[in-house]
C-alpha positions, 0 to 999 in steps of 0.5 A: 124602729125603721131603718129608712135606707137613702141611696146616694147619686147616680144610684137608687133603693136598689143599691141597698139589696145586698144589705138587706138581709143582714138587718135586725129590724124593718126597713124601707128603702126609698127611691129618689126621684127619677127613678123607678118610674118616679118623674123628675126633671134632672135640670132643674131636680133640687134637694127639696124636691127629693126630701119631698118624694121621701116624706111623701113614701113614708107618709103614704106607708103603714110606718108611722116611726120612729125611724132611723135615717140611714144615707149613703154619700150624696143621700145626706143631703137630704137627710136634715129635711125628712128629719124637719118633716117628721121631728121627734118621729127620728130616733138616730142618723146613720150616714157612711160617707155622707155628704155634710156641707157646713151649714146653709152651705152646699153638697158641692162644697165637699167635693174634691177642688178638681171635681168642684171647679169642674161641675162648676164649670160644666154647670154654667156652660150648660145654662149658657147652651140651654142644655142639662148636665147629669150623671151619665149611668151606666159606664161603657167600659164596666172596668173604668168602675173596678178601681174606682171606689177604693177599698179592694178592686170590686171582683167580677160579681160585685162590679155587674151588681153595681153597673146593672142598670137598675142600680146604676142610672142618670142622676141630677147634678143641680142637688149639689148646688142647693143648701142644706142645714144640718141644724135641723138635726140637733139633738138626734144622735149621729154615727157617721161610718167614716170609709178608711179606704174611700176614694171618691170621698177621702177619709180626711172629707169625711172627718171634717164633715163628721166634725160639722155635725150637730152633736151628739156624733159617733164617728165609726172608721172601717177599712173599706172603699165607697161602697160598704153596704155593697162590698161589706153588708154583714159590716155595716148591718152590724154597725146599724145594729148598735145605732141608737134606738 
């Protein structure tokens, strides 16, 4: 079994390097597109696009499964098409505070109202403009990320980890706008690792998403903010541990 590592928005496979070592079996991590030399528009980047860039890594590598799908936040989104494309190749789904919009719905439907109303918002006045939105990067002022997560302030070494820009890059918002069906995971066993302390994505999010799932589900809660791979990586190396096989 091969854990294939999904990094979420604004960040990429280097996201999972603390993890790394911590992990008992082989794993992939897989850049999504725009990233790492992979082209991309960020206007017009959709979910399908970035579900073909990993069916595309994984087809072009030695492994030919199974696999385990392992998502961070906005990585569950693309979740349900690598599970079509490689079905009865997926042995189980892990998801940490992974994005699960109801079925056929969108990953801007699990966003907080203020956030969604916003990104709504911004997203037709930049059509009107001919302009693109995107995550922005890398912030100016690095403290603006200390609190931001939830769980514990980062301390000095996790905060440059996390805004080093080779983890911390422009993204697309348009994959927010596009549905995804979750029913095409039906019958793979699920944990979704439910962040206690998350405040991007509050843990009462997470429930509710975790109980939209295809069963048959194990909900994991961890007293930790956003980033467990990043802040606690022997934690979460555990929990992928005893995920099904």
């Amino acid at each position: 079994m091969t854990f294939v590592l999904i990094h979420g928005g604004g960040s990429t496979a280097r996201f999972w390097d603390r993890l790394l070592p911590y992990l008992d079996r082989p794993a992939v991590a897989v850049d999504l597109p725009g990233r790492n030399g992979k082209p991309a528009d960020l206007a017009t980047l959709s979910v399908e696009d970035e579900v073909a860039s990993v069916v595309a890594d994984l087809e072009s590598s030695a492994l030919d499964g199974p696999f385990t799908l392992v998502a961070h936040s906005s990585g569950g989104l693309v979740v349900p098409g690598v599970a079509a494309a490689f079905e009865g190749r997926i042995g189980s789904v892990v998801l940490n505070a992974a994005l699960v919009p109801t079925e056929g719905g969108c990953g801007i439907d699990c966003m907080k109202e203020r956030h969604r109303q916003g990104l709504v918002q911004a997203r037709a006045a930049a059509e009107r403009d001919g302009r693109a939105i995107t995550l922005p990067g890398p912030p100016e002022d690095p403290e603006s990320f200390r609190h931001a997560y939830g769980g514990d302030p980062l301390d000095d070494d996790t905060l440059a980890f996390v805004i080093d820009p080779a983890r911390c890059v422009e993204d697309t918002v348009h994959h927010y706008f596009q549905p995804v069906h979750w029913s095409a995971v039906a019958g793979v066993p699920i944990v979704y690792v439910l962040n206690q302390r998350d405040r991007p994505i509050p843990p009462e999010t997470q429930e509710q998403m975790a109980h939209r799932l295809p069963e048959p589900v194990t909900v994991v809660p961890v007293s930790s903010g956003h980033l467990l791979p990043v802040t606690a990586p022997a934690t979460f190396a555990e929990i992928l541990a005893e995920s099904p096989t």
